[in-house]
N, C-alpha and C positions, 0 to 999 in steps of 0.2 A: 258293696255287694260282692261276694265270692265269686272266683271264677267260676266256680262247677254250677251257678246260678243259672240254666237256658230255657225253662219252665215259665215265668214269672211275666215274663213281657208276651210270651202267644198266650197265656193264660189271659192276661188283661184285654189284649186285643180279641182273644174270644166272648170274653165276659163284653165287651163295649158293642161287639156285632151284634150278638146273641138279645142281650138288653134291648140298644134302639130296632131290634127286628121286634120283638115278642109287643105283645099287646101297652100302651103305656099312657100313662095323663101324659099331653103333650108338655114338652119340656124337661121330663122325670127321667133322667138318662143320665149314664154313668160316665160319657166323656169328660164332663170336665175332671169329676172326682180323679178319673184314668189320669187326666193331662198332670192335672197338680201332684199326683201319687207320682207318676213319670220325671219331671223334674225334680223332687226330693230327694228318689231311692235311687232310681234307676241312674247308670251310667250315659253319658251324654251321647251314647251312641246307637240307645234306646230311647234316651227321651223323645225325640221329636218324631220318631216312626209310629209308635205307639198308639196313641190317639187317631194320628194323623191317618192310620193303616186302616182302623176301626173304621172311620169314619168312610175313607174312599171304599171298602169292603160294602157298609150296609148300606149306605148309598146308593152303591150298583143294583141293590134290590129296592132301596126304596122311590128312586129318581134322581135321577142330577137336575141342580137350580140353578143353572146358567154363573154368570157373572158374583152372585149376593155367594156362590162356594169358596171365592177366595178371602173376603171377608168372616166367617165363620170359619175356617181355616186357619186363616190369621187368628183368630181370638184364640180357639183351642193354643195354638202355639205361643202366643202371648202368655196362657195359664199355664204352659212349662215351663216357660223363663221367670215365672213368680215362681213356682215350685224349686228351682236353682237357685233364685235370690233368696229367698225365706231360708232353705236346706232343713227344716222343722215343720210340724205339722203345727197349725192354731186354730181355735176357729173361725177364726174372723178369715182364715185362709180361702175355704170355698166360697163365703159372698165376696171378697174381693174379685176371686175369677168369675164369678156369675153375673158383677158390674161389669169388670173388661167384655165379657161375652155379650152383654146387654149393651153397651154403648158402641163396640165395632158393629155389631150385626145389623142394627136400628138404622145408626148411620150408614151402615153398606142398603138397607132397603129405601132409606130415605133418597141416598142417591143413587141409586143406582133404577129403581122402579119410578113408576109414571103414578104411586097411590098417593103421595102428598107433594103439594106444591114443593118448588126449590127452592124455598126460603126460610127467612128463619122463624116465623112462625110455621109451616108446613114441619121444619125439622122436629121443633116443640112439639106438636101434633103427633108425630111418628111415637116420639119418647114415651109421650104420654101413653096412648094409645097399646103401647105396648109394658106399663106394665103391670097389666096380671098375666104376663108369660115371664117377667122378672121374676114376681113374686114364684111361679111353678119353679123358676130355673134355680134357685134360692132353696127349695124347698129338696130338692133332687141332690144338690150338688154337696149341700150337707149331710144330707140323710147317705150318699154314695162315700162322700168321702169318710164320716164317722165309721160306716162299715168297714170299707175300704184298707184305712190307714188304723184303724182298732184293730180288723181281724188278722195284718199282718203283722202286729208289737202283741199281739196273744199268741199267735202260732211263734213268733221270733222267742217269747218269754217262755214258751211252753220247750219248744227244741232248748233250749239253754239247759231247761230246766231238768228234764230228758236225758240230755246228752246223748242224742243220734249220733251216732256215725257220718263220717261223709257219704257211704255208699246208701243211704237209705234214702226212701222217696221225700219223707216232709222235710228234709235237709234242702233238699234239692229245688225243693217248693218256692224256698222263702232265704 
C-alpha cells in the first residue's frame, strides 16, 4: 500500500458503521468482508483497528452485549490474521471467516449465557440452533467481500490504466 494511501481504512471503517447502523437481514454486514479485506491489503498497523474501530463505533449506537463482545471481537480479529495468512483474495476466503465467526461466537453464547445447558449436548444445541444465522453470515460475507476486494482490483486496474497522478483523489483512494 503507498504511503500517500490515508483514505482507504476511515473509508472502510465508515462503510462497516454506516452498514450495521442502516436497516439490514440480520447477519448481512460488511465486518467480516472489512476484517479479511484489512489483513490482505491493509498494513498491519491498520489491520486490527479497522474492523475492530467499526464495530466499537456502531455498537455504541446499537448496545453493548456484555461479556459474548469479546468473543465476536475475537473472531473479527481472527478473520485478520486469515486475511495475513492467505495475503490473496479466494473464495472460499469469506466462508472460512464466517465458520471462525460462527464457531467463537456460538461458543462464547454457549458459555457464557444461561440459554443452553453446559454440556456437550447443550453446546450441539447452541450450533445447531444457530445455523440459519450461519447460513445469513455466509451470505453477507461473500456478497461484501466479492464487492469489496472486486471493486478495489477495478478501481486499482482502472488508476494503472489511467495513469493518475499521485496528487489526484482516486490515487489517493486506493
Amino acid at each position: 500500500m503507498n504511503k500517500n494511501i490515508k483514505i482507504l481504512p476511515f473509508l472502510l471503517i465508515i462503510a462497516g458503521i454506516m452498514l450495521r447502523l442502516l436497516p439490514h437481514h440480520p447477519n448481512i454486514v460488511p465486518i467480516g468482508a472489512i476484517a479479511l479485506f484489512s489483513g490482505i491489503y491493509l498494513p498491519k498497523k491498520w489491520n486490527w483497528i479497522i474492523p475492530l474501530v467499526a464495530l466499537l463505533v456502531s455498537d455504541y449506537f446499537i448496545g453493548y452485549y456484555g461479556i459474548l463482545m469479546f468473543f465476536i471481537y475475537g473472531a473479527y480479529a481472527l478473520i485478520v490474521f486469515l486475511g495475513q495468512m492467505l495475503r490473496r483474495f479466494n473464495l472460499l476466503a469469506p466462508i472460512a471467516g464466517s465458520l471462525i465467526f460462527f464457531i467463537i461466537t456460538n461458543f462464547g453464547v454457549w458459555a457464557t449465557a444461561n440459554w443452553y445447558p453446559h454440556t456437550t449436548s447443550g453446546l450441539v444445541s447452541c450450533f445447531v440452533m444457530a445455523i440459519p444465522f450461519l447460513k445469513k453470515t455466509i451470505v453477507g460475507d461473500v456478497l461484501y467481500s466479492v464487492a469489496l476486494f472486486g471493486g478495489y482490483e477495478i478501481i486499482k486496474y482502472a488508476i494503472k490504466k489511467i495513469h493518475y497522478t499521485n496528487n489526484s483523489l482516486a490515487y489517493r483512494l486506493v
